[in-house]
C-alpha distance (Angstrom), angle and dihedral (degrees) to the residues before:
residue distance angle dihedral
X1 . . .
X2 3.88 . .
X3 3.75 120.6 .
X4 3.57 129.6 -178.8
X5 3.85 123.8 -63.8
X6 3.64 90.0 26.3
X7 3.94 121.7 129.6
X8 3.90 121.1 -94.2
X9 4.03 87.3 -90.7
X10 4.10 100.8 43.8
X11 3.85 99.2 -85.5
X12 3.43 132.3 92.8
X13 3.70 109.6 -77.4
X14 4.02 126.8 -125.4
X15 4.19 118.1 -43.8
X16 3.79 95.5 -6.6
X17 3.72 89.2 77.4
X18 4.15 99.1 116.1
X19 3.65 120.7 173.9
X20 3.88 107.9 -165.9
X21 3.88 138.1 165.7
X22 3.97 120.8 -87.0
X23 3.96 126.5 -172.9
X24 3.39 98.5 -142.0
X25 3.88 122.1 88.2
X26 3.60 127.2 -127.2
X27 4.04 132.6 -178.5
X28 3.87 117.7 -152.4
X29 3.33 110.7 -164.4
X30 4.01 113.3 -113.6
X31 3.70 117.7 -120.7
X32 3.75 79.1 -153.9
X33 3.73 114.9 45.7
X34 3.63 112.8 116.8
X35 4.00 130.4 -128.3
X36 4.00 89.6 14.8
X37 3.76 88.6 -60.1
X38 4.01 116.8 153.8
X39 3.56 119.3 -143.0
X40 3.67 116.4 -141.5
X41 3.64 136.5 -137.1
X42 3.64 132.6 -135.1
X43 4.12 126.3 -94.5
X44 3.72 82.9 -116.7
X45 4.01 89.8 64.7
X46 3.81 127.5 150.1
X47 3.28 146.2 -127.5
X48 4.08 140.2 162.2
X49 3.71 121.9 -72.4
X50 3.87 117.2 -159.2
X51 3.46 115.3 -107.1
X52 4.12 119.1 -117.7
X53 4.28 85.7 -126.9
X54 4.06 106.1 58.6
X55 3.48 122.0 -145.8
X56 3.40 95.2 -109.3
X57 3.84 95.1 61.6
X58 3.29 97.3 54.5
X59 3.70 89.2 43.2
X60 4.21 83.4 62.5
X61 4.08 87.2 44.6
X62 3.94 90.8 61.3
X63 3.69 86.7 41.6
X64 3.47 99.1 56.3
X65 3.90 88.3 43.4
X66 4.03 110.3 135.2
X67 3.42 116.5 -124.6
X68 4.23 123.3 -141.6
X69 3.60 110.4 -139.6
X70 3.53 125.7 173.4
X71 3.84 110.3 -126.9
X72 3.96 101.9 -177.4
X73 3.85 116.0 30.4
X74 3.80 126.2 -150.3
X75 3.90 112.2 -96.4
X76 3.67 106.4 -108.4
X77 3.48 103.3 -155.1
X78 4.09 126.0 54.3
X79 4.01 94.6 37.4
X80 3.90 118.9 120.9
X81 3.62 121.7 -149.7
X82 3.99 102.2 -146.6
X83 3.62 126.0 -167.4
X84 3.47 118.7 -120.3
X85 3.57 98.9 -119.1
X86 3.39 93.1 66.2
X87 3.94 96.7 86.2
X88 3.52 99.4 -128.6
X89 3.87 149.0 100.7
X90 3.99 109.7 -80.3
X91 3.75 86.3 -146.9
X92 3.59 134.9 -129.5
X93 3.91 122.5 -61.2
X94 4.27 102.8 -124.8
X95 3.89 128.6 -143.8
X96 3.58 116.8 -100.4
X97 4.06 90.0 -122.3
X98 4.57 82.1 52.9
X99 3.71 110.2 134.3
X100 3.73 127.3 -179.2
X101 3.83 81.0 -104.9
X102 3.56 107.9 46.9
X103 3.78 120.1 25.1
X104 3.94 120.9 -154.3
X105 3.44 127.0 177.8
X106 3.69 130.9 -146.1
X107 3.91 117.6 -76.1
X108 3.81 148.7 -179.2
X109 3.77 133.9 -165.6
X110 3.74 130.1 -173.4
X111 3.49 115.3 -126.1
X112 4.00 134.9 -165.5
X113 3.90 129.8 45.9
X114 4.00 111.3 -8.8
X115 3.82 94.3 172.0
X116 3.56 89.2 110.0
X117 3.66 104.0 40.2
X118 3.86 123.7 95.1
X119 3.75 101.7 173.9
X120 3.97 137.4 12.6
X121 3.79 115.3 -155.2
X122 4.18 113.2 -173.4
X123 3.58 118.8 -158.5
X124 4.30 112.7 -155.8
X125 3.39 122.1 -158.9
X126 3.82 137.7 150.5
X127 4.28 123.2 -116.4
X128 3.64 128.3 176.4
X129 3.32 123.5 -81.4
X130 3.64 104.0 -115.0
X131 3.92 125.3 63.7
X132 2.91 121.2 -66.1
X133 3.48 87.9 49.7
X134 3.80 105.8 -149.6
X135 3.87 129.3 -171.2
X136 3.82 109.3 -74.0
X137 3.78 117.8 -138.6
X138 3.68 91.3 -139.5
X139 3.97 114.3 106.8
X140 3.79 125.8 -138.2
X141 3.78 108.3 -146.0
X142 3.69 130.1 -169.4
X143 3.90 143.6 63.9
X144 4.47 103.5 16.4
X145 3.60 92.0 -3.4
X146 4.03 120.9 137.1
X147 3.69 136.4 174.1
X148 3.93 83.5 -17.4
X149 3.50 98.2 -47.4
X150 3.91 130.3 104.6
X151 3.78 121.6 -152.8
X152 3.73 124.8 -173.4
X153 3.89 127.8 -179.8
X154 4.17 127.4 -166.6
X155 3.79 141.1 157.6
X156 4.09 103.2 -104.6
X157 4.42 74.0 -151.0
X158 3.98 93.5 70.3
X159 3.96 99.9 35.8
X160 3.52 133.0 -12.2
X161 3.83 92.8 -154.2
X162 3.87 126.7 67.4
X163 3.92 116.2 172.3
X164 4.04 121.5 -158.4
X165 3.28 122.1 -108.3
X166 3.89 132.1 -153.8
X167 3.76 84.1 -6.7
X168 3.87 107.0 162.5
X169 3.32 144.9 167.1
X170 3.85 133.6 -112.7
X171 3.63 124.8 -170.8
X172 4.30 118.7 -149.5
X173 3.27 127.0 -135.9
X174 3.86 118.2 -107.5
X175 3.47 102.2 -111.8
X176 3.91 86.5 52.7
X177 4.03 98.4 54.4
X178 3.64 94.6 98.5
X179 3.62 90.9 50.0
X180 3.61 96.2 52.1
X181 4.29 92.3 43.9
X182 3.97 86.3 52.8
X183 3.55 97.9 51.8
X184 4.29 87.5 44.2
X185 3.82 82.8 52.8
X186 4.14 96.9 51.2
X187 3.82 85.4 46.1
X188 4.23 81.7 56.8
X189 4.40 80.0 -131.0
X190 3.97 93.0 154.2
X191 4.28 104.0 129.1
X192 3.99 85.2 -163.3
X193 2.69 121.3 22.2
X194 3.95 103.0 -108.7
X195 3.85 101.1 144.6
X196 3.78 130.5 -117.0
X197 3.86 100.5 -117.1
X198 4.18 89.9 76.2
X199 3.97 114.7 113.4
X200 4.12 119.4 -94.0
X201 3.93 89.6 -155.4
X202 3.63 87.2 98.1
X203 3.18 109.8 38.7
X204 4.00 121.9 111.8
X205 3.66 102.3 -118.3
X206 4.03 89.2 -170.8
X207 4.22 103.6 60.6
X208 3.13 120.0 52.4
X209 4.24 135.8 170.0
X210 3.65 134.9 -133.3
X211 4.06 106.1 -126.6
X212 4.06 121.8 -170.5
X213 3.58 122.5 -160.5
X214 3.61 105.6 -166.4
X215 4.07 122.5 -158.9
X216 4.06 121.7 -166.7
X217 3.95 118.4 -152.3
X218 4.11 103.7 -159.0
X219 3.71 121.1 -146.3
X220 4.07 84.3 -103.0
X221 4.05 92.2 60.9
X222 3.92 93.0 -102.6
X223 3.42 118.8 132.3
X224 3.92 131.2 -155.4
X225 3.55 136.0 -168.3
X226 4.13 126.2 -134.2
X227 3.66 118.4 -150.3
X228 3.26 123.2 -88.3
X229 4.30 119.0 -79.9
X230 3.59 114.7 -161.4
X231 3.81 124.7 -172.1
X232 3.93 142.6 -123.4
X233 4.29 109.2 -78.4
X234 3.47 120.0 -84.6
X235 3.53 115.2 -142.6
X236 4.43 127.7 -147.8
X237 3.80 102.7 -118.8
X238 3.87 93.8 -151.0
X239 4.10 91.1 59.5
X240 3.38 114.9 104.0
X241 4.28 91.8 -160.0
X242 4.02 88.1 51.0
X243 3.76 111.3 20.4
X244 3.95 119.8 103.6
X245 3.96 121.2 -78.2
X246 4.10 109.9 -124.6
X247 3.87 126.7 171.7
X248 3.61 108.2 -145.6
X249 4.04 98.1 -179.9
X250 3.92 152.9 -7.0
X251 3.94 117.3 -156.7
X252 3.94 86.6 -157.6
X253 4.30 122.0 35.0
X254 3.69 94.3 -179.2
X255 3.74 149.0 42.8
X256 3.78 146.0 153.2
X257 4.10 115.7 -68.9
X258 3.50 88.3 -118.4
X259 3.96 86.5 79.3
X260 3.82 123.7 -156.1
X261 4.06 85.5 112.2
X262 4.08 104.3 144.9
X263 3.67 120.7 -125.8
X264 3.62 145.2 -170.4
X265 4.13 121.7 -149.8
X266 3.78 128.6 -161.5
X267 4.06 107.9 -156.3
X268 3.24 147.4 133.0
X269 4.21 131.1 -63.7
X270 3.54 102.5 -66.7
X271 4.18 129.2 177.3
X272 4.00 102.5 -111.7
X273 3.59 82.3 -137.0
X274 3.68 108.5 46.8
X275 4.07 101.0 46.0
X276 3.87 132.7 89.3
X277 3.52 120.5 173.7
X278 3.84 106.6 -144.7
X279 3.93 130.5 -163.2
X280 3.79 116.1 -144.5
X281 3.93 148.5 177.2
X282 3.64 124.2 166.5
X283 3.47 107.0 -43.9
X284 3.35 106.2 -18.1
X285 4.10 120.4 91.1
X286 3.96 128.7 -174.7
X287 3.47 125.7 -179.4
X288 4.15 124.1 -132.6
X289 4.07 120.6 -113.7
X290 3.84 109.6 -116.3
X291 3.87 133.9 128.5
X292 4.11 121.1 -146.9
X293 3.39 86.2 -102.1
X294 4.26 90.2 65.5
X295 4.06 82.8 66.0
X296 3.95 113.0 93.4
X297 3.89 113.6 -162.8
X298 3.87 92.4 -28.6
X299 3.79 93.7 -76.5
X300 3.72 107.3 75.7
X301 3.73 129.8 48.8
X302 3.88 138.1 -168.5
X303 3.64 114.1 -157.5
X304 3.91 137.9 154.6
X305 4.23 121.6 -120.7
X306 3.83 118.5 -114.2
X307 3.90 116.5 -117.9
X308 3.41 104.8 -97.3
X309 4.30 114.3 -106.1
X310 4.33 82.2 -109.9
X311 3.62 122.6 64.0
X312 3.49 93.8 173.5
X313 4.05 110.6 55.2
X314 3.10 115.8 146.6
X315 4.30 94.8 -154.7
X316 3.32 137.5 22.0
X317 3.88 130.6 -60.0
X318 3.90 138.4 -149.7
X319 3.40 123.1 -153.8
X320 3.86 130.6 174.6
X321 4.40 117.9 -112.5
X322 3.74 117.2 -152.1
X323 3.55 144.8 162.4
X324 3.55 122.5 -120.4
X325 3.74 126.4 -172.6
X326 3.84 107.9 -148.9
X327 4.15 91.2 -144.1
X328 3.14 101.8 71.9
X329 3.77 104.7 2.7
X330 3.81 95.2 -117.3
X331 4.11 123.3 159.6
X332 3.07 134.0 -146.2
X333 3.97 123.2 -147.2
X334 3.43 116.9 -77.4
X335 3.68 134.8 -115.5
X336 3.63 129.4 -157.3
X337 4.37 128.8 -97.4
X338 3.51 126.2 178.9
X339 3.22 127.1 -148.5
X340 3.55 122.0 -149.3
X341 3.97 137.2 -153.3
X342 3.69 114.1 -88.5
X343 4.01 84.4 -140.9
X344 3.65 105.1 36.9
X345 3.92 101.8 -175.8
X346 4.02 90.3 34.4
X347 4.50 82.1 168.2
X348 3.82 89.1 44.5
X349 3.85 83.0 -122.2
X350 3.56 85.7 151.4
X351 4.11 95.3 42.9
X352 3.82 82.6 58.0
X353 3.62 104.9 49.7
X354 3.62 90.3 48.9
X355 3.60 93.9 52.2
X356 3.57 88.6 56.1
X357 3.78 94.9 46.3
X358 3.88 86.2 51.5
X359 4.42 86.8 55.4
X360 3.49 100.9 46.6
X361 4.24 88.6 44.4
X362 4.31 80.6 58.9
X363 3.40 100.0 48.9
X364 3.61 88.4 45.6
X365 3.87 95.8 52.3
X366 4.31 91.5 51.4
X367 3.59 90.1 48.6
X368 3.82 95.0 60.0
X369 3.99 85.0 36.4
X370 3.55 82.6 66.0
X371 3.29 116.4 37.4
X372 3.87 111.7 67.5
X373 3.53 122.2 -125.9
X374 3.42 136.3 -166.2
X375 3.74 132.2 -47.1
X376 3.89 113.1 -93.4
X377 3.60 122.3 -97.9
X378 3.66 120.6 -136.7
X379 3.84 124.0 -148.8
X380 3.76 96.2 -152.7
X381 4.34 108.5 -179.6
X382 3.33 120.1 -164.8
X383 3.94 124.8 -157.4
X384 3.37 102.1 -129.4
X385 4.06 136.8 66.7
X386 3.56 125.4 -91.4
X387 4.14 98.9 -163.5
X388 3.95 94.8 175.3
X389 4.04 132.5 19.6
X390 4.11 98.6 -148.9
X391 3.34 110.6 103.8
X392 4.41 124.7 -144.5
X393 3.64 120.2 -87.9
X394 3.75 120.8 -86.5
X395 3.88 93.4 -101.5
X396 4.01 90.1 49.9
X397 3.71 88.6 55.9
X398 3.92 93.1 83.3
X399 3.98 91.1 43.3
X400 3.67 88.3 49.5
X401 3.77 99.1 49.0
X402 4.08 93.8 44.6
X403 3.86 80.0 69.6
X404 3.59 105.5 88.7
X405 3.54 112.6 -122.6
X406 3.94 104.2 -126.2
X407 4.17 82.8 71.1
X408 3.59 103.6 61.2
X409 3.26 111.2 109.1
X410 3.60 130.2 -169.6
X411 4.22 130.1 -176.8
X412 3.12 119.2 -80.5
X413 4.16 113.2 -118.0
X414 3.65 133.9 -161.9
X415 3.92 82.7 -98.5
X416 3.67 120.1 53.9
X417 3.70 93.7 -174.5
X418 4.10 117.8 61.0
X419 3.48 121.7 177.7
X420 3.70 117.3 -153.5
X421 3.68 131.5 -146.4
X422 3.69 118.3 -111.3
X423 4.06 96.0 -106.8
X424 3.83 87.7 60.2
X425 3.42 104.3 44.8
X426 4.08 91.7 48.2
X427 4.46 70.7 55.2
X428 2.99 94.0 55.9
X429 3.88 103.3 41.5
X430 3.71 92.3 50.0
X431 3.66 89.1 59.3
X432 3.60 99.0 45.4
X433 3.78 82.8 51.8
X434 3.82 91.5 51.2
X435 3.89 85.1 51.8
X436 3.82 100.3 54.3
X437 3.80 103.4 26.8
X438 4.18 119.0 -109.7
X439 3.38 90.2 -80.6
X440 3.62 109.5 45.8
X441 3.97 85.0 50.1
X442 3.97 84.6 57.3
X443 3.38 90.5 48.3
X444 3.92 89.5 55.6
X445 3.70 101.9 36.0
X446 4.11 89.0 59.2
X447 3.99 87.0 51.0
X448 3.85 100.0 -98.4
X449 3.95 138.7 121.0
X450 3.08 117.5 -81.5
X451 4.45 114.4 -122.2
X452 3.77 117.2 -147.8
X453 3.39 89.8 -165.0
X454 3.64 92.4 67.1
X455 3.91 94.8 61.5
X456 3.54 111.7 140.3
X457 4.00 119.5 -170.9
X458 3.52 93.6 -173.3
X459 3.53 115.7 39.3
X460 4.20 100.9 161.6
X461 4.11 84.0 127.8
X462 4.01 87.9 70.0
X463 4.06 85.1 72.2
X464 3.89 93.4 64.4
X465 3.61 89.8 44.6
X466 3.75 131.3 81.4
X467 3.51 108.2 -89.0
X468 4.16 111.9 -116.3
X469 3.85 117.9 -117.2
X470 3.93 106.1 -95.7
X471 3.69 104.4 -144.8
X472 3.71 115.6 -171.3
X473 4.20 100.3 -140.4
X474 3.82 95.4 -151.7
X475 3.98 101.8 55.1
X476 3.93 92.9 23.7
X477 3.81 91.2 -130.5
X478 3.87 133.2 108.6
X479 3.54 118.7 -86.7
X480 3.73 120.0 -105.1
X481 4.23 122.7 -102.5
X482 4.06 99.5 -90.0
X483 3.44 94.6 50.4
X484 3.71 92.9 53.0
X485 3.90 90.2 54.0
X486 3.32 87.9 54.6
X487 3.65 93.9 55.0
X488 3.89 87.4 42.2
X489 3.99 98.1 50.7
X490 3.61 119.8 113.2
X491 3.57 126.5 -111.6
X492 3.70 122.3 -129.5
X493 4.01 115.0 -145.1
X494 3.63 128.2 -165.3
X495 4.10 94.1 -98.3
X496 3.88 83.5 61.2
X497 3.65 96.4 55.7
């Protein structure tokens, strides 16, 4: 039978369990006594005295116990434990909502009934990762932290919340772990309870967790002590076995569903034997084709595609690429793949149209076979300088062509080469013509010596004759139609004028 003030179970509970003398006498029967004998007790017997805190009180004082919750947990990838040697900031541990936009930082509150409660004092220290979670020998460093340790204080009254700031992380040397446990150990830092005398061979030196031991002060002076809260993991940057998985590049983004398409990955470290890079839609998952010998200095990686589970699409499909590391079974963020039809024109659409393209592209070609165009232009250049067009007089032709033509000389330019248009060399032809007589300019054009003696200053008998094969010496072909009536014109003496 339970009456009030007595513990959860029918005794008295905890410190309020009093055993003082009585002057009255009482027998209890002895489950022992032999032959129906009854043992009996002393005048100095005992019995239960009431307690001046009832049951039920301190029943409401573990009700109205505040609870510490963490509200915004460290991020646990993208931190870098840095040793202190290094001469430089260890950083700032980030919220897990952090974005390049809008920083947060890791945070608790205490929640429940603070009516009570004068003062809040939070204890941070890190523990392994794995339970039980011993003392780490891994310091946090920054804003309230000592020898390790960071201790915070604030009146539950005037917020309830208190984030960390410039809380980082800094990672000790091996040869200094037992240093850094012993002076965790005089500070009495051990969450719980787990000892200091266990071996740090196997402890994980990069993951670590946040742990907050909270202690209430009451309005009477007493002071109690929540349980333990320990954090999400927080993983070393720099280690490749915990750090986070990031694909930087692919040199090819699609490939036929049929798979075996080789490809080349940028990324992150990785361990050679701890990654698989897996392609994925939905529900179904296939794994890439690569050896450890296809990864090049942990940052580049040569694999083959999967076939795709369709052989048969008939358009194209994305799928998601992403490294997995089989440890842990973390992944990375995903980049895209397409997969592409193994028959990409399965209605020969594109058969057809070419087919087409390929008729229209004849019938074009025989009409301008047939139709005949234009003469052909020649772009004749000659090496010398032509500084004026206008041409001598008709009675300082004959002076002009006794000079032999090796001599002439003309001034040298900044271009040795002119090219003329065709107006002015059909100019410059008909002179030369007019010079040497039709026939002598024959005579030169098909590579021979020319005759004086065959100087003709009326040559209107050349029209009723067959006219001579022009021959043009430096393309070895005959000379197009204007250029022949050129040749062919007649020239007008002085007795005709």
């Amino acid at each position: 039978m339970r009456y009030p003030g007595d513990g959860l179970w029918g005794f008295p509970s905890g410190d309020n369990y009093n055993m003082q003398p009585s002057n009255s006498i009482s027998a209890l029967p002895s489950s022992r006594g032999s032959r129906g004998q009854r043992r009996g007790t002393s005048s100095a017997g005992a019995h239960y005295v009431r307690p001046h805190h009832t049951g039920t009180e301190q029943l409401e004082q573990l009700l109205e116990k505040p609870e510490l919750v963490v509200v915004e947990q460290p991020k646990e990838r993208g931190m870098r434990f840095r040793y202190e040697c290094e001469g430089r900031s260890a950083g700032s541990i980030l919220g897990s909502s952090s974005t390049e936009v809008n920083k947060t930082l890791p945070a608790i509150e205490l929640q429940g009934p603070i009516d009570r409660i004068k003062n809040v004092t939070v204890t941070v220290s890190l523990v392994t990762k794995d339970i039980p979670h011993r003392p780490h020998p891994h310091c946090l460093v920054g804003k309230d932290c000592s020898d390790g340790v960071c201790v915070v204080s604030f009146n539950p009254h005037n917020t309830r919340r208190h984030s960390f700031v410039n809380l980082g992380i800094q990672c000790v040397r091996r040869k200094e772990l037992d240093a850094s446990l012993l002076r965790r150990k005089k500070k009495n830092i051990d969450p719980f309870s787990t000892g200091h005398s266990k071996s740090i061979e196997d402890m994980d030196m990069n993951v670590v967790r946040l742990c907050f031991q909270c202690e209430l002060e009451r309005n009477d002076g007493e002071k109690t002590h929540l349980y333990p809260v320990v954090s999400n993991p927080i993983y070393d940057k720099k280690a490749t076995t915990t750090a986070e998985l990031k694909i930087n590049r692919l040199n090819i983004v699609q490939g036929p569903c049929t798979g075996k398409t080789e490809i080349y990955m940028l990324c992150d470290k990785v361990q050679k034997d701890d990654i698989e890079i897996i392609f994925s839609l939905g529900n179904w998952e296939a794994k890439a084709e690569f050896a450890q010998t296809d990864v090049h200095r942990q940052i580049a990686i040569v694999f083959k595609s999967p076939p795709y589970q369709e052989q048969d699409i008939a358009e194209e499909v994305e799928v998601n690429v992403s490294l997995r590391r089989i440890s842990d079974r973390m992944y990375s963020e995903p980049v895209k793949f397409t997969y592409l039809s193994h028959n990409p024109d399965p209605y020969e659409v594109k058969r057809k149209r070419k087919l087409k393209s390929n008729k229209d592209c004849s019938a074009s070609q025989d009409t301008m076979i047939s139709t005949p165009g234009p003469a052909p232009q020649f772009d004749l250049s000659f090496p010398v300088e032509v500084p004026d067009c206008a041409f001598p007089a008709q009675e300082e032709s004959q002076a002009t062509f006794s000079q032999p033509l090796d001599e002439i000389h003309y001034e040298d330019g900044s271009d040795p080469c002119v090219s003329l248009d065709q107006d002015t060399i059909n100019s410059l032809l008909f002179s030369i013509n007019e010079c040497l007589g039709p026939q002598n300019f024959l005579h030169l054009l098909n590579g021979q010596e020319p005759n004086p003696n065959n100087a003709d200053p009326n040559l209107n008998h050349l029209e009723a004759e067959q006219p001579p094969l022009f021959v043009d010496p430096h393309y070895n072909q005959e000379l197009p139609q204007d250029l022949r009536d050129i040749f062919l014109c007649q020239v007008k003496t002085e007795d005709d004028s």
